[in-house]
DOMAR-276590 format. One record per residue (C-alpha): x, y, z; residue in three letters. Coordinates in Angstrom, 2 decimals. Layout:
BEGIN
((X, Y, Z), Ala)
...
This chain:
BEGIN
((11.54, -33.48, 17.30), Unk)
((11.68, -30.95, 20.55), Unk)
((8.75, -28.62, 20.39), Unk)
((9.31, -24.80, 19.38), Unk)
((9.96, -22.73, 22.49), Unk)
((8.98, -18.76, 22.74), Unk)
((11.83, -16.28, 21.81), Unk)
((13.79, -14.83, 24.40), Unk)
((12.83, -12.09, 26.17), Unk)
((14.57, -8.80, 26.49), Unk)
((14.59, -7.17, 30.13), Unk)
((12.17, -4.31, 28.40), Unk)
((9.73, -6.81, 27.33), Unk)
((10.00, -8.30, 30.69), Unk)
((9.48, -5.24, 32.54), Unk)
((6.17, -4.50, 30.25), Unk)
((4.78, -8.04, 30.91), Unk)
((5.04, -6.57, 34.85), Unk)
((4.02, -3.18, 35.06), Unk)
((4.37, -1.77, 31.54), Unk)
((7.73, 0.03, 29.97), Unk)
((8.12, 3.66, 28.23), Unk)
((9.39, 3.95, 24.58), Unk)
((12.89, 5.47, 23.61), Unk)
((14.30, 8.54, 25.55), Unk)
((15.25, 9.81, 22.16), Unk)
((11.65, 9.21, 20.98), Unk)
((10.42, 12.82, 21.39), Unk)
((13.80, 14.32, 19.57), Unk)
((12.88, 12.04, 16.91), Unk)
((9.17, 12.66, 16.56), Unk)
((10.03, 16.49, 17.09), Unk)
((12.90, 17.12, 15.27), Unk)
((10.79, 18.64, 12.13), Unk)
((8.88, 21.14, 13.91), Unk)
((12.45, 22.53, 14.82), Unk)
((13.38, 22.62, 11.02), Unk)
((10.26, 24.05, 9.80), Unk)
((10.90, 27.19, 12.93), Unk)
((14.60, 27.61, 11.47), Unk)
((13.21, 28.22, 7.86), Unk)
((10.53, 30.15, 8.87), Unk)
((12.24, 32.46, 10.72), Unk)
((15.06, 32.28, 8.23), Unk)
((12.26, 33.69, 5.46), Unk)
((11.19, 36.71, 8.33), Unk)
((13.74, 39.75, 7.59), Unk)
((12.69, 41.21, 10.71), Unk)
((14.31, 38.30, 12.63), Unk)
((17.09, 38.34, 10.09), Unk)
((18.12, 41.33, 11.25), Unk)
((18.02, 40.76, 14.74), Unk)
((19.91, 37.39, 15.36), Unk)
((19.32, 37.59, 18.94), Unk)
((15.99, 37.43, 19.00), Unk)
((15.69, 35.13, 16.25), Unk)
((18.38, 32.73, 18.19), Unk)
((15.89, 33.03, 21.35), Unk)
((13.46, 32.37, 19.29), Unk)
((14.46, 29.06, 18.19), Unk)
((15.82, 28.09, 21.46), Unk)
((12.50, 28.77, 23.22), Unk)
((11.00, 26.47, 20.23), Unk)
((13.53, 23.72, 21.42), Unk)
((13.07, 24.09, 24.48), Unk)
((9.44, 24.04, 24.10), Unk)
((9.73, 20.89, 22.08), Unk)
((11.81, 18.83, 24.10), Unk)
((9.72, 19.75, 27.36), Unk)
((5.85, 19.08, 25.90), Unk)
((8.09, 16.40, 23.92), Unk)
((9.42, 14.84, 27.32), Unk)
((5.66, 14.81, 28.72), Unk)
((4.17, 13.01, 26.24), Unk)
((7.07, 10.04, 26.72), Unk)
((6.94, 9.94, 30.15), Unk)
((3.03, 9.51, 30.16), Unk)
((3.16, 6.75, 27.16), Unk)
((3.27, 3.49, 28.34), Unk)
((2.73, 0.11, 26.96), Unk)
((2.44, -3.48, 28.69), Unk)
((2.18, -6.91, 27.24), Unk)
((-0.79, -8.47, 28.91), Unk)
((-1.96, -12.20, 28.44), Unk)
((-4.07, -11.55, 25.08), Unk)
((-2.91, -8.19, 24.36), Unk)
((-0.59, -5.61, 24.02), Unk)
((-1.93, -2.35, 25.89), Unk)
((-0.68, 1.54, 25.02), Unk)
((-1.47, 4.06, 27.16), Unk)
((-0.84, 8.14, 25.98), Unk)
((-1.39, 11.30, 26.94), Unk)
((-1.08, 13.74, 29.50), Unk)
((-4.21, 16.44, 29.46), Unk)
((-6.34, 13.50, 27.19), Unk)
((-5.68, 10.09, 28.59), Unk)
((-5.95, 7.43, 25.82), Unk)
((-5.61, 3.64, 26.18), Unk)
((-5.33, 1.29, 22.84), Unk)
((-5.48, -2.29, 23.36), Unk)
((-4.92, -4.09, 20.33), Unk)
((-6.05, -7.89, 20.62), Unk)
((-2.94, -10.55, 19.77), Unk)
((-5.59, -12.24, 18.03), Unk)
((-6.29, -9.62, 15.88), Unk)
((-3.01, -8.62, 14.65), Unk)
((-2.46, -10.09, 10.98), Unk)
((0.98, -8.67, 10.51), Unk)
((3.70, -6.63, 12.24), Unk)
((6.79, -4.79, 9.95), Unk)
((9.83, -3.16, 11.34), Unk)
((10.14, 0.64, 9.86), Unk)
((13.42, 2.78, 10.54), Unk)
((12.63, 6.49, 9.22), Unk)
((15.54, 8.73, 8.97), Unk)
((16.24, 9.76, 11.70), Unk)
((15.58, 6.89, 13.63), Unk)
((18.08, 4.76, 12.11), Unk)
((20.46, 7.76, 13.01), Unk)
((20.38, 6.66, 16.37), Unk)
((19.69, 2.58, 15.73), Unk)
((16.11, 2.99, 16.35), Unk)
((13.12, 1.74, 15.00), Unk)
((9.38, 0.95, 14.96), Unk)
((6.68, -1.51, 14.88), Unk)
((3.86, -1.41, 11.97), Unk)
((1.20, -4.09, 13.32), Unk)
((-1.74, -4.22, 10.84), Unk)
((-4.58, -4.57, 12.66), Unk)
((-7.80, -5.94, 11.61), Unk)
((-10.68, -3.70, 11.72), Unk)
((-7.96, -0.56, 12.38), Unk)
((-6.59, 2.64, 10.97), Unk)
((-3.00, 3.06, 9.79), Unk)
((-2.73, 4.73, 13.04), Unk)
((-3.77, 2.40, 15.44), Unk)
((-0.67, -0.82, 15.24), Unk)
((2.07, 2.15, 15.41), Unk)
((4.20, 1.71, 18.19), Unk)
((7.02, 4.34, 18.04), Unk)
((10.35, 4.07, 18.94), Unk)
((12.41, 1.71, 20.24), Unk)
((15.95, -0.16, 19.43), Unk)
((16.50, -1.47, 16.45), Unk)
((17.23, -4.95, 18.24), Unk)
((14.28, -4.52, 21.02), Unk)
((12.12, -4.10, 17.78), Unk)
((12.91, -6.70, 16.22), Unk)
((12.72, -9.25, 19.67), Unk)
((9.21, -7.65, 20.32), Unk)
((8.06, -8.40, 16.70), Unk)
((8.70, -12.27, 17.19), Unk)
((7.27, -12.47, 20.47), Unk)
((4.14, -10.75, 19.62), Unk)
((3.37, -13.12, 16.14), Unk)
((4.21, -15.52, 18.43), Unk)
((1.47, -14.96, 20.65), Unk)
((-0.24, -14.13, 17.59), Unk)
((0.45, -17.07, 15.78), Unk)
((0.82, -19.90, 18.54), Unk)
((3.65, -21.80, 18.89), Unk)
((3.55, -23.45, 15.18), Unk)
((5.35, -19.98, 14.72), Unk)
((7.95, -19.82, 17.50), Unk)
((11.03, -21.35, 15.19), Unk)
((9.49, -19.09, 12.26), Unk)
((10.32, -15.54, 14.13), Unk)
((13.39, -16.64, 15.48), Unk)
((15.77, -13.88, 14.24), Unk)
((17.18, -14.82, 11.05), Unk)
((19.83, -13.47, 8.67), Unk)
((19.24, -11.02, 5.93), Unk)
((17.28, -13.39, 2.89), Unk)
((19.23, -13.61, -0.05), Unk)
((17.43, -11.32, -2.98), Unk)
((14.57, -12.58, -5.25), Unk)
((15.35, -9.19, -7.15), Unk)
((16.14, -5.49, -6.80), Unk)
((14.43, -3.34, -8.74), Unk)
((17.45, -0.65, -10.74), Unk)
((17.21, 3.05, -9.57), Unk)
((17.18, 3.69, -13.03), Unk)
((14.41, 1.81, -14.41), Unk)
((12.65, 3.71, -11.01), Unk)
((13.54, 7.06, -12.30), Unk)
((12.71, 6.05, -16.01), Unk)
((9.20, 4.81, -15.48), Unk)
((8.59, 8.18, -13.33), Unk)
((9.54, 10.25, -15.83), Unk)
((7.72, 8.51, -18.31), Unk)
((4.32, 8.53, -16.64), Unk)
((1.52, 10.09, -17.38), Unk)
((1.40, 12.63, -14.60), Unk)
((5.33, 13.47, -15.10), Unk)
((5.04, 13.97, -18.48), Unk)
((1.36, 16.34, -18.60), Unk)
((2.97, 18.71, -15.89), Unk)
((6.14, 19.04, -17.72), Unk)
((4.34, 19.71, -20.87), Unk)
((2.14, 22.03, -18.50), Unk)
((4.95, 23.78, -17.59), Unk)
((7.38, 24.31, -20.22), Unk)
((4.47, 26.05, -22.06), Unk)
((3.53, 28.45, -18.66), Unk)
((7.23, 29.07, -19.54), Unk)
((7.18, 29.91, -22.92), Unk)
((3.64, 31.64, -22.79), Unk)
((5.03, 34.03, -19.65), Unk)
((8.29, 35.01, -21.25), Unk)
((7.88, 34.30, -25.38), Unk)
((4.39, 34.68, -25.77), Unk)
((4.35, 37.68, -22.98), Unk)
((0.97, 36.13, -21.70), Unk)
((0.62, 37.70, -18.06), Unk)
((-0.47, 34.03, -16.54), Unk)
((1.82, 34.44, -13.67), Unk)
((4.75, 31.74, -12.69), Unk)
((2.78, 31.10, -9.57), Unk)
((0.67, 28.80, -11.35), Unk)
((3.96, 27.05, -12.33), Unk)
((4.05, 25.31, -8.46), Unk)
((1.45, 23.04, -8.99), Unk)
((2.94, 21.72, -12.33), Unk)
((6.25, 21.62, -10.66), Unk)
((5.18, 19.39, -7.72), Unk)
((3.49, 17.55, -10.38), Unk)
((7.03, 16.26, -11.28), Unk)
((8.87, 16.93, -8.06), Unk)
((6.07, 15.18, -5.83), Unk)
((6.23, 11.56, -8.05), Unk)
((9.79, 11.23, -8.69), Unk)
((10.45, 12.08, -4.79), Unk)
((8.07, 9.64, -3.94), Unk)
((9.29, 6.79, -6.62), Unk)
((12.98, 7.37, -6.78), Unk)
((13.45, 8.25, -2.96), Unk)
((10.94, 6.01, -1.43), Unk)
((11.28, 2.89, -3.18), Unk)
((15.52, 3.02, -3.86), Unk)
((17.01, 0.00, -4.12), Unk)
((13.82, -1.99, -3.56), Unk)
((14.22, -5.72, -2.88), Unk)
((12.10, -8.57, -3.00), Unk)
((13.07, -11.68, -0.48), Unk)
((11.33, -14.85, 0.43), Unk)
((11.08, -15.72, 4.06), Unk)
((10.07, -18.07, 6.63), Unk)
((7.14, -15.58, 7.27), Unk)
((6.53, -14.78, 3.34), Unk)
((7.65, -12.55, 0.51), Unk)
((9.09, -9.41, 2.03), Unk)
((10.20, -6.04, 0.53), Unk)
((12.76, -3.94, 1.78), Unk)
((12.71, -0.05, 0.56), Unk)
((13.48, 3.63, 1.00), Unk)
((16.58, 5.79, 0.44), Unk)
((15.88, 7.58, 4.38), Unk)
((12.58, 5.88, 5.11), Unk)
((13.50, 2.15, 5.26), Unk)
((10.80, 0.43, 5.46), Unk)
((10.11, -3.47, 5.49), Unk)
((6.50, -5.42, 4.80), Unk)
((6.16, -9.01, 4.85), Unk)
((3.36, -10.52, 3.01), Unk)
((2.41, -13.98, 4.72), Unk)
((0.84, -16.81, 2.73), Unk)
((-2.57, -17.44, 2.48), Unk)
((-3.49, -13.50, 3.08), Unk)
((-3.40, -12.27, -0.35), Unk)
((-7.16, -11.42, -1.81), Unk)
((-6.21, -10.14, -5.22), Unk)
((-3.43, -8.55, -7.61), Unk)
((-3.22, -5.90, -9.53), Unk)
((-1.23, -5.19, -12.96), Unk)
((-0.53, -1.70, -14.12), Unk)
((0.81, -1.45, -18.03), Unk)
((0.68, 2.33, -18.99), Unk)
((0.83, 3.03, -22.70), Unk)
((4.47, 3.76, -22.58), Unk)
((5.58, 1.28, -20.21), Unk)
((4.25, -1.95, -22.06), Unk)
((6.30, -0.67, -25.54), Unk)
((9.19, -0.87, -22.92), Unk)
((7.78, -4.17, -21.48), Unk)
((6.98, -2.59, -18.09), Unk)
((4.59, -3.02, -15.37), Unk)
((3.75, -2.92, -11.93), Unk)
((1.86, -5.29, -9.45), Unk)
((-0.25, -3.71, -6.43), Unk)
((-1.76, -6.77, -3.38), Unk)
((-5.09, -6.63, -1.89), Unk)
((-3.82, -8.13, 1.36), Unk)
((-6.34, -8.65, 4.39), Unk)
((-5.71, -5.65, 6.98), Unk)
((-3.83, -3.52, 4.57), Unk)
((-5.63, -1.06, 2.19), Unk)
((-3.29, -0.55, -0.92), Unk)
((-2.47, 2.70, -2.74), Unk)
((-3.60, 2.85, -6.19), Unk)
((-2.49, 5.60, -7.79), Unk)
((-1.33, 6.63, -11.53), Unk)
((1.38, 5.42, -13.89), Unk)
((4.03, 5.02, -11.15), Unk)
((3.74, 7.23, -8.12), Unk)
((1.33, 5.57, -6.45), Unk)
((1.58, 5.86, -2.38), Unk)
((4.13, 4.33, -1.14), Unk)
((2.60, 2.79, 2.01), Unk)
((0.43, 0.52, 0.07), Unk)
((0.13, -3.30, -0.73), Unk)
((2.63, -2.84, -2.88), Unk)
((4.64, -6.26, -4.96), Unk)
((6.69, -4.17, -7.81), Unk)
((7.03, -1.01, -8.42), Unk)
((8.19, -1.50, -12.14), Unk)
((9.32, -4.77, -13.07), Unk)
((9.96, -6.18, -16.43), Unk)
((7.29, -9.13, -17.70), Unk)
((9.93, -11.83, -16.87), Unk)
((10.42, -10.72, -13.56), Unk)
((6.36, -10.16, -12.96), Unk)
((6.07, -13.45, -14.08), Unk)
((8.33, -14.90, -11.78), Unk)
((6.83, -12.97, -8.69), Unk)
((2.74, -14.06, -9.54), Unk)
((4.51, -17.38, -9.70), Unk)
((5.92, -17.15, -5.70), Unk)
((2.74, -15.45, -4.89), Unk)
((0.32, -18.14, -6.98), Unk)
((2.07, -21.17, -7.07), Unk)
((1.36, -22.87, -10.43), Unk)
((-0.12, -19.37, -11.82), Unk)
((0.47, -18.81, -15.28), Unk)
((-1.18, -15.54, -16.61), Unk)
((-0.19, -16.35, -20.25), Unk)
((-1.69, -19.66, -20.08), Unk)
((-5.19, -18.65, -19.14), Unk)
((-7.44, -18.09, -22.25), Unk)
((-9.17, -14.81, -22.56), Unk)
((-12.54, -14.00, -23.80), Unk)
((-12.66, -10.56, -25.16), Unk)
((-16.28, -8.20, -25.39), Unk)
((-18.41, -8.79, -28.15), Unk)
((-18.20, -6.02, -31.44), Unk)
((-20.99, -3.97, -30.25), Unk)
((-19.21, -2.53, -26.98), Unk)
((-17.36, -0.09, -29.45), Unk)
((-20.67, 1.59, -29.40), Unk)
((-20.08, 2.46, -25.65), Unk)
((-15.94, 2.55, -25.95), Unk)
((-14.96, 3.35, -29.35), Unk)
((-11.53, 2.21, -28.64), Unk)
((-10.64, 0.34, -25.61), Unk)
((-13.22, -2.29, -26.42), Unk)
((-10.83, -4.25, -28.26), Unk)
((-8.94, -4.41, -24.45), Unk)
((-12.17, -5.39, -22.83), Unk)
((-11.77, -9.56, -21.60), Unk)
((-11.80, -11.82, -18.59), Unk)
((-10.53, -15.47, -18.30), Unk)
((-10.75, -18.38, -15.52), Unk)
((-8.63, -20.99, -14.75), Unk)
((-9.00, -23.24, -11.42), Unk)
((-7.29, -20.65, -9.40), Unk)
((-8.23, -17.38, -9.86), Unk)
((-10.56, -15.24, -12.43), Unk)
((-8.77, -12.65, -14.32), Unk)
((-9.94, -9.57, -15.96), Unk)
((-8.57, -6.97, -18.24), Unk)
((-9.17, -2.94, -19.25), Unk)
((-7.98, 0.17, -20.57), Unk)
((-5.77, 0.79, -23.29), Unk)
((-4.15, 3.93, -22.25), Unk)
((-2.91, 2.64, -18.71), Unk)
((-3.98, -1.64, -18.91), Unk)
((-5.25, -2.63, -15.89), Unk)
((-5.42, -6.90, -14.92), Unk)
((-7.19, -7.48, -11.98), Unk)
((-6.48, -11.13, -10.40), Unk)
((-8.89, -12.55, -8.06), Unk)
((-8.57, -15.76, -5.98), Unk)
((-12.10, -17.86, -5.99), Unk)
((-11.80, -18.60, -2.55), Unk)
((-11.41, -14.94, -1.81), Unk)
((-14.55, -13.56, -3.89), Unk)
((-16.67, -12.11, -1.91), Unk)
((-19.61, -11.66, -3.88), Unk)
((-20.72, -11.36, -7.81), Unk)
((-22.93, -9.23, -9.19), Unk)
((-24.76, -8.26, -12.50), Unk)
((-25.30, -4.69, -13.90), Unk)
((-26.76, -2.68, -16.43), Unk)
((-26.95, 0.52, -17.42), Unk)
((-29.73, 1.72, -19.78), Unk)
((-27.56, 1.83, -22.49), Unk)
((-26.08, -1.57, -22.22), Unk)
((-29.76, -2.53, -21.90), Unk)
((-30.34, -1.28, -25.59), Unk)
((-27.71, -3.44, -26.63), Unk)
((-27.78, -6.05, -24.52), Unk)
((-24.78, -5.92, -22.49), Unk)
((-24.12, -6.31, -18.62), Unk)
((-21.23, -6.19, -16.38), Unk)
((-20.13, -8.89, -14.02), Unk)
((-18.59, -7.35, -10.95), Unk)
((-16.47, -9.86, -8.75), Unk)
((-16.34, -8.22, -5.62), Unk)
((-12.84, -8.22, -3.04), Unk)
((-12.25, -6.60, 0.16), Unk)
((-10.96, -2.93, -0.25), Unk)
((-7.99, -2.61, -2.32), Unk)
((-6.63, -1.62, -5.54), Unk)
((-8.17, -4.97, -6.91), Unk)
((-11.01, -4.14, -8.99), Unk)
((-12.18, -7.27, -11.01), Unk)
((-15.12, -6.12, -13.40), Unk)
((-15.97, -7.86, -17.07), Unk)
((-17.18, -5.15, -18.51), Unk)
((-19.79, -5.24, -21.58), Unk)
((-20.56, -8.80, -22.12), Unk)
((-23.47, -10.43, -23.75), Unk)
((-26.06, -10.59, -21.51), Unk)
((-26.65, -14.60, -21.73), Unk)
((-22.86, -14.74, -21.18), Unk)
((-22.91, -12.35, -18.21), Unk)
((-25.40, -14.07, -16.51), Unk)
((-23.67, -17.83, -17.24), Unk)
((-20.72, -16.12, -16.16), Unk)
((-22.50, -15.14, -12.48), Unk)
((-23.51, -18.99, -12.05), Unk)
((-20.31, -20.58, -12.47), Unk)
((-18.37, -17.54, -10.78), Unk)
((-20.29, -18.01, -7.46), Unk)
((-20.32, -21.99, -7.51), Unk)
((-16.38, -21.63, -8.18), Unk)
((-15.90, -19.70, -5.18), Unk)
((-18.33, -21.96, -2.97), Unk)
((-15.91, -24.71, -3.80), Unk)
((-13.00, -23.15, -3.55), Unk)
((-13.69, -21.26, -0.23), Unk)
((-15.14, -25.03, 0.87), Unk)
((-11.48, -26.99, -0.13), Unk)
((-9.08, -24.16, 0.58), Unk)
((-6.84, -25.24, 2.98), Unk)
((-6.34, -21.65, 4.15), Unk)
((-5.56, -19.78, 7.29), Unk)
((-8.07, -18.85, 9.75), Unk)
((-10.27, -15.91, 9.16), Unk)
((-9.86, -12.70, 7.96), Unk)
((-12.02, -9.86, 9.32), Unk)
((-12.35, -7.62, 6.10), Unk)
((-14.10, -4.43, 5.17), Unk)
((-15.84, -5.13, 1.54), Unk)
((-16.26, -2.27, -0.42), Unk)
((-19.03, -0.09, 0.44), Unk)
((-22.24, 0.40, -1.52), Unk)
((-23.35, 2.83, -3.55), Unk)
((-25.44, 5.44, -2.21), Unk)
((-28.77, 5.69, -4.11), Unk)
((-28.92, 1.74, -2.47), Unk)
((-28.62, -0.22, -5.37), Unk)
((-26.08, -3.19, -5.90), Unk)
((-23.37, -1.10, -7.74), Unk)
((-20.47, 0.00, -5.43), Unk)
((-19.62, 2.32, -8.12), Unk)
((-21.17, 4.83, -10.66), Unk)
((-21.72, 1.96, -13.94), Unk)
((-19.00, 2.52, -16.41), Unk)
((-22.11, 1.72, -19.25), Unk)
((-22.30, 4.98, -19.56), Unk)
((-19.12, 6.06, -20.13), Unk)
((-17.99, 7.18, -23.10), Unk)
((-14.20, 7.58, -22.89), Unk)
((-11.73, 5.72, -24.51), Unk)
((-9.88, 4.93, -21.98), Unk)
């Protein structure tokens, strides 16, 4: 068996190993372009200009010009250079700024193509970076091809050479599943912020013209980007979204202009997420967010959350979220796992939603459940389980009730069993922390994972968040 070799190098990549290579020449037309729109409109809105076109053409070509020269400037004074443990970015012209981001350090790198970048067959690199901003592991633009070749040589450096015949380029995976864009634009419209600001605003409607109730239609354009804003962000940004399995992972591929790609390696996922809102589980609906190490997930409402988050399935049917906890989890079976649901006295601090209140174990992961407006299963590996934690508020102390708060790196994960019997809360503590001192001690998993737990709360005690005992709602 011949041992994996690096992947080729590109004369660019060459050339930054040397003395360090500049981006794209079309990078500052296609970092730019927008500020040119927004001009155009503006001055489109000014009747002044309207009325003069030559000044309003002068206008707009002194913006362009303007543009393309501070545009130019800032390319020609960003460089970056592959060095032996790092790759280095340097920027700026007045305020000189130098990122090195560690190979070591790097966790994951994804190949984006906004809109106008794959206009012109460009692209660029998404590293996640541990211990770094969103920010920080963009590397912006490049060829679509020169993209891709840096990608594999950096996990390769990364990774070692166990990787090498991993990122060799590969053809496009055949399709675990694609998610309809009308199931998409179904579950947006039928989620809970869609539907409140369309009830919102067909009765500003009908109170401002039937009703003659001077409330004023500019209070309609918050309601109206209360349905614009989700269904932009659902329907546009995740079209035709596709789930693939690849040397490197599971990897979606999204995005109607925006297309963006994120790869979630093995061994890297902390904890799931299920979202059922009321209407989506009659239609047998739901969606499944990651905690994955160096990526902070969006967790938003019933279907619109953000769109550059940890995200598995937008809306998937409970066959199809089934089969992806299976590819994630191998040998997971959520249905299988027995669940132990709060004892009859938590009605007195949730009326209704106690009946929805339950956690269950199996030798993989511990699972809890909440909510009975939008149902929310949090998944937790052992091995990942950071710490556990008691709590009680002074109410549950009345009745003797506690939480047990398993706690994750930052994420949308959120694993809490709320309201249990206080004998069972605290048995449940014990075996919680000796299951993930075993597992974390037999995992065979990757190496390390620099992660930022969630913070605590700040009157110093060991909550991280305000104690649902005393909450009242429903929900």
């Amino acid at each position: 068996m011949t041992e994996p070799s690096a992947p080729p190098e590109a004369p660019e990549i060459r050339q930054a190993e040397t003395g360090g290579a500049r981006l794209h020449p079309l990078t500052p037309f296609v970092k730019g372009w927008g500020y040119f729109v927004v001009a155009a409109f503006a001055m489109a809105n000014n009747e002044g200009l309207r009325s003069d076109l030559t000044i309003a053409g002068l206008g707009l070509l002194a913006v362009l010009v303007g543009g393309i020269l501070l545009g130019a400037l800032s390319w020609w004074f960003t460089k970056w250079q592959l060095t032996a443990d790092a790759i280095r970015v340097d920027s700026g012209f007045l305020f000189r700024r130098t990122r090195i981001i560690r190979f070591d350090r790097i966790q994951a790198i994804d190949v984006a193509q906004p809109f106008v970048a794959r206009l012109f067959g460009m692209a660029e690199l998404r590293m996640d970076v541990a211990g770094g901003g969103k920010s920080d592991g963009r590397l912006s633009y490049f060829r679509y091809d020169e993209a891709v070749n840096l990608r594999a040589i950096l996990l390769y450096r990364a990774k070692g050479e166990q990787a090498a015949e991993q990122q060799a380029p590969q053809a496009e995976p055949e399709p675990l599943l694609v998610v309809p864009t009308g199931r998409l634009l179904g579950a947006t419209l039928l989620s809970s912020t869609v539907l409140a600001s369309t009830a919102a605003l067909i009765w500003l409607i009908v109170a401002t013209t039937v009703l003659e109730f001077h409330i004023g239609l500019f209070a309609a354009l918050p309601l109206l980007l209360g349905v614009v804003q989700p269904i932009w962000k659902q329907v546009v940004g995740n079209h035709r979204f596709t789930l693939s399995e690849t040397h490197d992972g599971l990897r979606t591929k999204r995005g109607l202009f925006d297309l963006q790609r994120q790869t979630v390696p093995p061994g890297r996922v902390q904890g799931l997420l299920i979202t059922e809102p009321l209407i989506w589980r009659l239609l047998g609906w739901s969606r499944v967010d990651l905690d994955i190490a160096g990526v902070v997930g969006g967790n938003g409402g019933d279907g619109e959350d953000r769109n550059d988050g940890a995200q598995l399935l937008p809306v998937g049917e409970r066959q199809e979220v089934a089969g992806v906890l299976a590819r994630v989890l191998p040998g997971f079976d959520l249905a299988a796992i027995e669940m132990h649901r709060a004892p009859e006295r938590a009605k007195w601090l949730r009326p209704v939603g106690w009946r929805y209140l339950a956690y269950g174990v199996d030798e993989q992961v511990l699972v809890t459940t909440r909510g009975w407006v939008s149902r929310r299963t949090s998944i937790v590996l052992h091995h990942k389980t950071q710490s556990v934690r008691l709590q009680q508020g002074p109410l549950q102390r009345r009745l003797g009730l506690a939480n047990v708060h398993v706690d994750t790196p930052q994420g949308p994960t959120d694993a809490v069993a709320l309201h249990r019997d206080l004998a069972e809360a605290a048995a449940l503590l014990e075996a919680q922390a000796d299951r993930a001192r075993e597992a974390r001690r037999t995992a065979d998993s990757p190496a390390a994972v620099h992660t930022q737990p969630k913070a605590p709360s700040p009157d110093g005690s060991s909550s991280s968040a305000a104690s649902p005992a005393d909450d009242s709602s429903a929900r």
